[in-house]
C-alpha angles and dihedrals in degrees: 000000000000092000084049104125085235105230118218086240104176103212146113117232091086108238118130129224145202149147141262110285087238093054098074094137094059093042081061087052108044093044080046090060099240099109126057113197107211104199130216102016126175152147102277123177083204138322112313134180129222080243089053089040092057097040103046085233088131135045124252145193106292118238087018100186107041129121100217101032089043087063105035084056079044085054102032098040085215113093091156091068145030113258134183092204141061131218089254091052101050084040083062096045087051098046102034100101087069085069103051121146091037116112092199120083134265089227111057117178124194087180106060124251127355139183088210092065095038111108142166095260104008126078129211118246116209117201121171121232088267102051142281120329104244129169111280110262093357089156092038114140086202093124089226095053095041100046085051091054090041089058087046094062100051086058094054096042089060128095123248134199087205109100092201087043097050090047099050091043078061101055091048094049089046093048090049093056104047086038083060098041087048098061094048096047097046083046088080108035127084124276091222088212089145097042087071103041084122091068099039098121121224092262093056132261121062133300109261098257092048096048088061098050092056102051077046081057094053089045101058086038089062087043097122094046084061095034100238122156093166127033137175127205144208131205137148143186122204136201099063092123086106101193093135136023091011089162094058106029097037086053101046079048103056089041087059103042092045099048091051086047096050092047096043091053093053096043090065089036079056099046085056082246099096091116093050093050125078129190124185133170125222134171139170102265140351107248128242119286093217119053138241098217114279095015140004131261143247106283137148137258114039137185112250135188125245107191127170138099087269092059123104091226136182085062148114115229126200119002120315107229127240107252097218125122107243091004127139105291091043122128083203137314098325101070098251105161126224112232114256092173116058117222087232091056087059089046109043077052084058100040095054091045086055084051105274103152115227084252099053102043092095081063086060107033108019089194099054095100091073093060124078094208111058083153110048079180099230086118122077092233 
């Protein structure tokens, strides 16, 4: 308790809050008013009570405590049903049109494939931390190289009656040109080396999460050379299913989560762009609050981090649980707390504030319509 990083939480219920002693640069943020924290968040087929929990009166998320299918309902918004799309997905389809005459997609991800960035039109583009992923020596004037990917090219101009190889030929051609554009566009941005000197490990080069907000950074500084006026991006960092060595493991995490965070955020404040700019965290499930001897273990609604210019920061969002074993927001007698904030109410918050208007957000997020806050309020709309 002592070693807590004490937040400036205006309320009145008396409880007092803080952060994870490794987790400074977000404690800056947040008392500085740049970063919102929405509490007990989870993937929540509608409403439901501890009473209707216990009782299987209510439905809930199927497969509740699954890795994968927890974070395939985080990115689809829809655990009641099988999709083939995520939010950020069907956001892309609907916006799309406000980036016409760019050849790069909307949905970018630094992190591989993603149900959250799939949509119906759209296609995800995966890029790693150090660029795009082109075809070795494609602009090479060695005679040998150049006359292989001349004849390349001839293949894939042509038209084909194969569906499949049409459609191939298609996906080369279109890899090759945004590999191209890419290259071009990152050439004259900043490396941002130094923006992130707070997450540069002890063994040199920066920590994984890091490494892929700064490449996120380049990207939406070269944002007029690919014609881009909205954008939506993908990371991930992986190692928080704490069974074992949670001290150690759950510390040298949110460091580095906090301190990437932290950097990325002031890199778009210093690019003049920070309220342009939104950054939110989302996992599978919230841990358990007792512990099963070295780690915790899978259990439901979580706290995550809303950080940007836009955000109204310095705040609490959603209810705050009771942290009580067997209190009033337990699944049972780990301290597994029942959701009292949906996944689709932070993201429709976030949808409308990207430019999703109030009649199209079903569109977005089928299941809104169960929820009562499809505004939680800790974005400037």
């Amino acid at each position: 308790r002592e070693s807590l990083l004490p937040l400036n939480v205006p309320g009145d219920d008396g409880r007092e809050f803080g952060l994870h002693p490794a987790m400074a640069p977000l404690q800056t943020l947040f008392n500085n008013g740049h970063m919102a924290m929405v509490c007990n968040v989870g993937t929540l087929v509608a409403p439901i009570s501890k009473a209707e929990y216990l009782s299987g009166g209510a439905a809930v998320p199927p497969y509740l405590f699954s890795h994968n299918d927890q974070q395939v309902q985080w990115q689809t918004s829809v655990p009641d049903s099988p999709r083939k799309t995520g939010w950020g997905g069907r956001m892309a389809d609907l916006l799309q049109s406000l980036n016409s005459g760019s050849n790069i997609s909307m949905n970018i991800s630094i992190a591989g494939s993603n149900f959250f960035q799939v949509g119906e039109e759209v296609v995800q583009y995966h890029v790693t931390p150090q660029g795009s992923i082109g075809l070795s020596q494609y602009d090479a004037n060695w005679s040998p190289i150049q006359e292989s990917y001349q004849a390349m090219d001839q293949m894939l101009g042509r038209s084909y009656g194969h569906v499949f190889e049409q459609e191939y030929a298609n996906i080369i051609n279109r890899a090759v040109a945004n590999d191209t554009l890419l290259k071009t566009a990152l050439a004259g941005v900043q490396n941002h080396t130094a923006t992130f000197a707070n997450s540069t490990l002890p063994t040199g080069g920066l920590n994984p999460v890091a490494s892929q907000l700064r490449m996120i950074l380049r990207l939406i500084e070269a944002r007029q050379t690919l014609g881009m006026q909205r954008q939506i991006f993908f990371a991930a960092l992986g190692g928080f299913d704490t069974h074992d060595d949670q001290l150690d493991d759950h510390n040298a995490l949110l460091g580095q989560l906090s301190n990437a965070i932290a950097d990325f955020y002031n890199g778009t404040a210093a690019l003049g762009i920070g309220d342009k700019v939104t950054l939110f965290t989302a996992s599978d499930f919230n841990r358990t609050y007792n512990s099963n001897g070295k780690g915790s273990d899978h259990a439901w609604g979580g706290h995550h981090v809303v950080v940007g210019g836009a955000v109204n920061g310095g705040q609490l969002y959603g209810e705050m649980p009771a942290l009580q074993i067997q209190g009033p927001n337990d699944t049972g007698t780990r301290g597994s707390w029942i959701p009292t904030v949906s996944t689709d109410e932070m993201a429709a918050t976030l949808a409308r504030w990207f430019g999703v208007s109030e009649t199209d957000l079903p569109m977005v997020l089928p299941n809104i319509g169960r929820f009562a806050r499809p505004n939680l309020g800790f974005m400037q709309l």
